[in-house]
C-alpha positions as CSV (number, residue, x, y, z in Angstrom):
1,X,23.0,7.7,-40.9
2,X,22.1,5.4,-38.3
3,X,18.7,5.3,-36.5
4,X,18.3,5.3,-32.4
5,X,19.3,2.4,-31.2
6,X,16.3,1.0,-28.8
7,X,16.6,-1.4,-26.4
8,X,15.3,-4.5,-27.0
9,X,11.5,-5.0,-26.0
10,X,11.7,-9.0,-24.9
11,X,14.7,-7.7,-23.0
12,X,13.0,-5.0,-21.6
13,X,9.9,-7.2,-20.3
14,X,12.2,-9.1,-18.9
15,X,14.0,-6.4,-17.2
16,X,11.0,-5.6,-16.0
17,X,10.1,-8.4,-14.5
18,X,13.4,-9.8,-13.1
19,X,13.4,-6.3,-11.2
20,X,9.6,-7.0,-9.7
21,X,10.2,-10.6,-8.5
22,X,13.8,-10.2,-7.6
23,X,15.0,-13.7,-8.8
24,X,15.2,-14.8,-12.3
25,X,13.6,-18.5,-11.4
26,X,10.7,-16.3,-10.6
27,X,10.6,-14.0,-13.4
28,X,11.2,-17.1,-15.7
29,X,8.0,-19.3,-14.6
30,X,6.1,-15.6,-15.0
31,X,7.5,-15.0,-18.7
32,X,7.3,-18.8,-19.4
33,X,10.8,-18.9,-20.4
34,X,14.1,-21.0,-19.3
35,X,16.1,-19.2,-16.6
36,X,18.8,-19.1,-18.9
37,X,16.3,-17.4,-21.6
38,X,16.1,-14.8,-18.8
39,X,19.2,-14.5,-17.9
40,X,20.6,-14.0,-21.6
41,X,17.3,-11.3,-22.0
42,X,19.0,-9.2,-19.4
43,X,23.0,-10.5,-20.5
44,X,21.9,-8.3,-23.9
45,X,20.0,-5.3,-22.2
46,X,23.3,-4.4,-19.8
47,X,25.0,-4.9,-23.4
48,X,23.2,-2.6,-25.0
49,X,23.0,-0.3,-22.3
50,X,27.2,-0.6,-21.4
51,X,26.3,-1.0,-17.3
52,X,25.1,-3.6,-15.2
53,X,21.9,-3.6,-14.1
54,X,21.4,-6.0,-11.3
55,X,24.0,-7.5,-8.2
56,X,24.2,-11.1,-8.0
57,X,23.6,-12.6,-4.6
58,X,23.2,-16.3,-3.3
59,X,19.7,-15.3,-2.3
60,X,18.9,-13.6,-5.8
61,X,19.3,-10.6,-7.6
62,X,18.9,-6.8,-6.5
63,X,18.7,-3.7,-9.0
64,X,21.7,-1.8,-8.7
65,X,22.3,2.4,-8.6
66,X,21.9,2.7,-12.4
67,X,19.7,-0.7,-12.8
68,X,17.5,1.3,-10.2
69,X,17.4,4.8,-12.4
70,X,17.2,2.6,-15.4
71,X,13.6,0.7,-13.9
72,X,12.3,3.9,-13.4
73,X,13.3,5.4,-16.7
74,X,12.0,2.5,-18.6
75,X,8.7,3.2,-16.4
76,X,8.4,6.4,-17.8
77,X,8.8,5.4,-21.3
78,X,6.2,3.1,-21.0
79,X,3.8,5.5,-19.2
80,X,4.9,7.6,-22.1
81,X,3.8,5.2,-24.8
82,X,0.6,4.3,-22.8
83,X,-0.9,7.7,-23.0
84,X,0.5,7.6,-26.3
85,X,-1.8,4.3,-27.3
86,X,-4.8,6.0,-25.0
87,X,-6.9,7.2,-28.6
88,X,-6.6,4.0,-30.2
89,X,-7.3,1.6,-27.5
90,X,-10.1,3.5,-25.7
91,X,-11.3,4.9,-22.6
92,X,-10.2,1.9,-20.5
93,X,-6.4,1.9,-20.8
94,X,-7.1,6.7,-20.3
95,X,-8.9,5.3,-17.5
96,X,-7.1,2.8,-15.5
97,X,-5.9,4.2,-12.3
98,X,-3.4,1.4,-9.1
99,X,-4.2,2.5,-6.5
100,X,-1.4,0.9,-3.6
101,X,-1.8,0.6,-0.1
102,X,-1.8,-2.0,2.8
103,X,-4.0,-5.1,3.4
104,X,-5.3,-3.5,6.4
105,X,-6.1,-0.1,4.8
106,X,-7.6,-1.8,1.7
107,X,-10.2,-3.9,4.2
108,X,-11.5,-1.3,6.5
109,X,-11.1,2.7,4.5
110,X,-11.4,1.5,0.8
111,X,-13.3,-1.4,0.8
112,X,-16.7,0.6,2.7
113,X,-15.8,3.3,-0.3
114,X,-15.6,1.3,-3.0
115,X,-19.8,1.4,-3.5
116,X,-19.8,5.2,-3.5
117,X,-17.3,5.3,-5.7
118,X,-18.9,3.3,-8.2
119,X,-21.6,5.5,-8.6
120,X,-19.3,8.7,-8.8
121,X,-16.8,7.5,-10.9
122,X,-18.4,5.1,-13.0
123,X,-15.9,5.6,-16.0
124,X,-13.2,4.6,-13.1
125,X,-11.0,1.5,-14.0
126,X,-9.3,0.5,-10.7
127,X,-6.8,-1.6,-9.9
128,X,-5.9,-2.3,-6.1
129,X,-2.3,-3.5,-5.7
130,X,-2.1,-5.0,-2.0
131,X,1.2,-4.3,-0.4
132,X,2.7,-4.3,3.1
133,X,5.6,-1.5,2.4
134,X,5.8,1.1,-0.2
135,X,9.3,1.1,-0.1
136,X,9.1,-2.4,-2.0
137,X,7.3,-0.6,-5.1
138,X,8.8,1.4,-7.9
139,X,7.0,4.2,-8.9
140,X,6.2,3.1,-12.1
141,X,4.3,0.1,-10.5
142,X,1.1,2.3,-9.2
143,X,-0.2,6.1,-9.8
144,X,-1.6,6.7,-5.8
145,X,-0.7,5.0,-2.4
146,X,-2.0,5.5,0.7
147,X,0.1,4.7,3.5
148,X,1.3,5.1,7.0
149,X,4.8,6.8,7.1
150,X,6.7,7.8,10.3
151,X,7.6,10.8,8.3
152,X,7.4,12.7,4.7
153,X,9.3,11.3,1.9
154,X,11.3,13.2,-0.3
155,X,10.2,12.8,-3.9
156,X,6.3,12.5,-3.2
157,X,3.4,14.7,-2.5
158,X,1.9,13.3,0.4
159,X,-1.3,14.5,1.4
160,X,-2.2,14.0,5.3
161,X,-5.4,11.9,5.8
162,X,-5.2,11.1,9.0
163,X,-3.3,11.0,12.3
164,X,-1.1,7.6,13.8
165,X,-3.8,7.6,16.5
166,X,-4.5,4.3,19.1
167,X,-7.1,3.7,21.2
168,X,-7.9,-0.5,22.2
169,X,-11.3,-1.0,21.2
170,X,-13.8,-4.4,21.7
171,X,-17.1,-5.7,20.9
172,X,-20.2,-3.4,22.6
173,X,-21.7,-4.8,26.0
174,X,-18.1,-5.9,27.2
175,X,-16.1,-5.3,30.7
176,X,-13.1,-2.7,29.8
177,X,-9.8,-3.3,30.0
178,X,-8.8,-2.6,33.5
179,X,-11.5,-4.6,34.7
180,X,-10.7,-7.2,33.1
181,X,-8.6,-10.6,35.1
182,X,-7.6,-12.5,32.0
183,X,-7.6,-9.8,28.8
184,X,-7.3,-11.6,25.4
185,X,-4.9,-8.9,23.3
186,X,-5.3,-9.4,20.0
187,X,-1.9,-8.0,17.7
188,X,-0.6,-8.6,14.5
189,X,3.4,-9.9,13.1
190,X,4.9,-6.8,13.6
191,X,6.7,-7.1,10.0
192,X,7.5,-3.3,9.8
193,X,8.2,-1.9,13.1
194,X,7.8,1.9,12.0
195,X,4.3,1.1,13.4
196,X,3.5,1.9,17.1
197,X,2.1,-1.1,18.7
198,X,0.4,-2.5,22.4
199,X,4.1,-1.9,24.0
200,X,4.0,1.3,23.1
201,X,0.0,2.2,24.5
202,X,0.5,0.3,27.6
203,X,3.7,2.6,28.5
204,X,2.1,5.9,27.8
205,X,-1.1,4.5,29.4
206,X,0.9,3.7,32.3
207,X,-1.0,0.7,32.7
208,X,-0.1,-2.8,33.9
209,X,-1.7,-6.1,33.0
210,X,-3.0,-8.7,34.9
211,X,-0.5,-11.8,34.5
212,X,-2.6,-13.5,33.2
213,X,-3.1,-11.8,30.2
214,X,-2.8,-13.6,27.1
215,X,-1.8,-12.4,23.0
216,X,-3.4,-14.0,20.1
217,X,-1.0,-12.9,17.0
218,X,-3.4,-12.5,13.9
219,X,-2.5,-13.3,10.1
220,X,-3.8,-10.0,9.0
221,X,-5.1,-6.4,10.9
222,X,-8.7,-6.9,9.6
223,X,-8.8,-11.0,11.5
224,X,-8.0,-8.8,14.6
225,X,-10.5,-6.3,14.5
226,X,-13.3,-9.1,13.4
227,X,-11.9,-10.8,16.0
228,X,-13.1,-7.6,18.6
229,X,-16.0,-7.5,16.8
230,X,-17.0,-11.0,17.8
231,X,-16.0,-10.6,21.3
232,X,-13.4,-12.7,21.2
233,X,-10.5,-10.1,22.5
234,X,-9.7,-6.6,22.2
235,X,-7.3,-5.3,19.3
236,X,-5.7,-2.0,19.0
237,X,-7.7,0.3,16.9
238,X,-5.7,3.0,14.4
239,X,-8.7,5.6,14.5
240,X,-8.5,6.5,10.8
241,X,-9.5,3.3,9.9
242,X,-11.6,2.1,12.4
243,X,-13.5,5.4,13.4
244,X,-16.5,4.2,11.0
245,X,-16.9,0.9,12.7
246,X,-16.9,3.0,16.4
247,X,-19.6,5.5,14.6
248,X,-21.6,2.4,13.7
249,X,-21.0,1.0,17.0
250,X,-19.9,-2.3,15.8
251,X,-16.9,-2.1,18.2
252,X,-16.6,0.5,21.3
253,X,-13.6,1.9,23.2
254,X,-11.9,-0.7,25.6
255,X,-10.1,2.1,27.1
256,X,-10.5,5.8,27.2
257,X,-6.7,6.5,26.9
258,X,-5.3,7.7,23.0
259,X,-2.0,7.4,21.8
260,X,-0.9,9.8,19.6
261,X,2.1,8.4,17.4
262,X,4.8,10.4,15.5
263,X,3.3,9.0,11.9
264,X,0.5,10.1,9.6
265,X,-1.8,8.1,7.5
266,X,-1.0,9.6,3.8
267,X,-2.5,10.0,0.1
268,X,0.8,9.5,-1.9
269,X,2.4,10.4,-5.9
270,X,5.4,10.1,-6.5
271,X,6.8,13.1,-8.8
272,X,9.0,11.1,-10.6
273,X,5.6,10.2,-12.6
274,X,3.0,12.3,-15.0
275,X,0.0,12.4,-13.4
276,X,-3.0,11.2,-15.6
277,X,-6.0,13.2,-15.6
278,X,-7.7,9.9,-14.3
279,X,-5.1,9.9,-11.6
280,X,-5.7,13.2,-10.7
281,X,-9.7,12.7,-10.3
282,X,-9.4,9.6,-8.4
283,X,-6.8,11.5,-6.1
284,X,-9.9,14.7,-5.8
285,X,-12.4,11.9,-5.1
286,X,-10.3,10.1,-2.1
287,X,-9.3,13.3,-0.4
288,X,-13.3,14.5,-0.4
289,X,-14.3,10.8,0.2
290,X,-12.0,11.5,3.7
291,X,-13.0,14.9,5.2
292,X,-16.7,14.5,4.3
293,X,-16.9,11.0,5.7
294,X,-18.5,8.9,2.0
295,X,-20.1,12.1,1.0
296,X,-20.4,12.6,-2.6
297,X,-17.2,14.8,-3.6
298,X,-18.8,17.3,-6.1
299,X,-15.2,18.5,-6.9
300,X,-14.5,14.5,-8.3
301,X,-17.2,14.8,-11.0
């Protein structure tokens, strides 16, 4: 009788791989390995398998329908024999938590968290995997996100942290918007437009600018509100992350008008995944870290 026939491992790491980088030049310089030593890694997966995995493009390669159930399979499995090698390799693989969310989230709500959490989680090993859109991560890739979403995804349990709220916000000791002749605006590339933006608050605000009104576009959300901070220009403030620098009063309102967008800040799992008991307390400790402003969430310990 023959055994189970398992895929390859060297093909699935470069499965893997080929799937996170979309092109196999990339995946190839990652694995060390000749593109065509890549491309014949994933040649004999989709051989063993009976399907292809990927679409060919000029620009790259893309996971297909089944090359896409197929990543997220092979996720599992690995998740699967990770908890599985959790007694022999110690508490530091059992607990590892990724946590994913955006540049701008990671500088101004984690990053003032981060100390507290040290000292309530001090068994916590945690990885923070920057990214602009969740969409562009699998689910095997991280075990919480928090994001802004225009609305609730299917296949998650999202829990709300905070509202899409806008309010412009500068340096203290400044003149406020409308009296200003020559506003600096300071915005950001708007690579994902599900975000509202100074278009949209100026409309609801029903409020026009001067002409001479200029825009600075910043690299990143946090250069913009540094930017206010310094009293160079006023940037739009999303409350939820900046409502601890206004409590500190290291920037003040430019404007008393609020937009309140259709989106939601969110805590995110995907239920395609087990959730690890690490997981699960980190997820305890973020929601408590939230509502009680850094207060030490007794429920986390």
């Amino acid at each position: 009788m023959s055994g189970p026939r398992i895929p390859p491992f060297p093909a699935l790491v470069a499965f893997q791989t080929v799937a996170r980088c979309g092109s196999i030049s990339a995946a190839a310089q990652i694995l060390g390995l000749t593109q065509s030593g890549v491309s014949r890694q994933i040649a004999r997966l989709e051989d063993h398998v009976g399907a292809l995995l990927f679409d060919r493009t000029a620009s790259g390669v893309t996971l297909n329908g089944f090359g896409q159930d197929y990543a997220l399979r092979v996720g599992q499995a690995i998740d699967a024999l990770s908890e599985l090698g959790e007694g022999l390799q110690g508490t530091r693989d059992r607990d590892r938590v990724v946590l994913a969310c955006s540049q701008g989230v990671a500088d101004l709500w984690v990053m003032p968290r981060l100390a507290q959490m040290r000292l309530d989680l001090p068994w916590l090993e945690l990885k923070l995997r920057i990214d602009e859109n969740i969409s562009q991560l699998r689910p095997d890739e991280y075990d919480l996100a928090i994001y802004h979403r225009p609305v609730q995804m299917a296949d998650f349990v999202m829990q709300p942290l905070g509202p899409e709220e806008m309010i412009p916000v500068m340096a203290p000791g400044q003149p406020p918007l409308i009296e200003r002749k020559a506003p600096l605006l300071l915005t950001m590339e708007e690579t994902f437009k599900e975000w509202t933006d100074w278009g949209n608050w100026l409309f609801n605000a029903e409020l026009q600018l001067p002409e001479a009104t200029t825009r600075w576009k910043m690299g990143s959300y946090r250069l913009a509100i540094e930017a206010a901070m310094q009293g160079i220009g006023i940037a739009m403030g999303w409350t939820w992350v900046v409502q601890d620098l206004i409590d500190r009063g290291a920037l003040v309102e430019a404007h008393p008008y609020r937009l309140l967008g259709q989106g939601r800040y969110y805590l995110m799992r995907s239920t395609q995944r087990h959730q690890r008991s690490a997981a699960k307390r980190l997820e305890t400790w973020l929601i408590a870290s939230n509502r009680h402003g850094g207060i030490r969430p007794d429920a986390a310990r």
